[in-house]
N, C-alpha and C positions, 0 to 999 in steps of 0.2 A: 379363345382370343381371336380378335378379327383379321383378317387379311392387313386391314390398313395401322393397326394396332402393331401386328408385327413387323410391316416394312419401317413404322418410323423407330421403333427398339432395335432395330436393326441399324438405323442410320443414324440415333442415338449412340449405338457402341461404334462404328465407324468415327464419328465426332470425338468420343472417349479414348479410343484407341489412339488418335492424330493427339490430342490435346493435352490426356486428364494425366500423361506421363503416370499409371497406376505401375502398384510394383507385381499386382499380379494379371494373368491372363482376362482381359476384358471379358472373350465369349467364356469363360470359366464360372464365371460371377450368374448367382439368380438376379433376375431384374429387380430384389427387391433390395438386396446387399448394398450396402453399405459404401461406395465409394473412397469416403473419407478412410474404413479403414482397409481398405484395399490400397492404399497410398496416394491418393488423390489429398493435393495441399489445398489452401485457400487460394495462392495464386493459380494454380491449373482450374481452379473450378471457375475464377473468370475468366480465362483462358478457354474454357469449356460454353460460358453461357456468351462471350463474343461467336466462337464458332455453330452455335446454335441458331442466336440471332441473323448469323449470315446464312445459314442453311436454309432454311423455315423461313427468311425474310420478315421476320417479327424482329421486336423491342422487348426484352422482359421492363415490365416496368416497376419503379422502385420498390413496393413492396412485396415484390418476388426477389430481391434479391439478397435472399436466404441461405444461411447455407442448406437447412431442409430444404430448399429445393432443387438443391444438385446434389441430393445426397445420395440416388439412387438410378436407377436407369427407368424404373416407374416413376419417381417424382418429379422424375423430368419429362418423360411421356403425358404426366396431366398436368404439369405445366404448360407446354405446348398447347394441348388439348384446348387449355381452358383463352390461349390467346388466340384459338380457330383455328391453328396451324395443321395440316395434315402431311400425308405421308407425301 
C-alpha cells in the first residue's frame, strides 16, 4: 500500500470516526469491512459523504451516490481516487 493510499484511509477513518456514529471501534475495522454493519445508518452515511466532499473539496456526483460506495473505508478511498482526490 502507498504512502498516499494510507494517509487518505487514514483521514477516511478520521471523517468516519466524527461522522459515521459506528457502534464499533473505527481503527478496529479492515478497510474492507463493511460500515453499514458496523452501525453506520443511511443518514450518517450522508453525513459521511458531506464531510468527505468538504475534506477532499470534491462533489461526489449523483451516480456515486450509492450506498456501495460508502460501504467501506476502501470503497470510499476509490471513490475519492476516481474524482482525482488525494491524500
Amino acid at each position: 500500500m502507498s504512502t498516499e493510499t494510507t494517509t487518505t484511509q487514514a483521514r477516511i477513518r478520521d471523517v468516519l470516526r466524527l461522522h459515521a456514529h459506528l457502534t464499533k471501534d473505527v481503527d478496529a475495522l479492515d478497510s474492507s469491512d463493511d460500515l453499514y454493519a458496523a452501525g453506520m445508518t443511511s443518514h450518517a452515511s450522508v453525513t459521511v459523504m458531506l464531510a468527505c466532499e468538504d475534506e477532499w473539496d470534491v462533489e461526489f456526483p449523483q451516480r456515486m451516490l450509492t450506498r456501495t460506495t460508502f460501504s467501506s473505508v476502501d470503497a470510499i478511498a476509490a471513490a475519492l481516487a476516481e474524482l482525482g482526490a488525494t491524500s
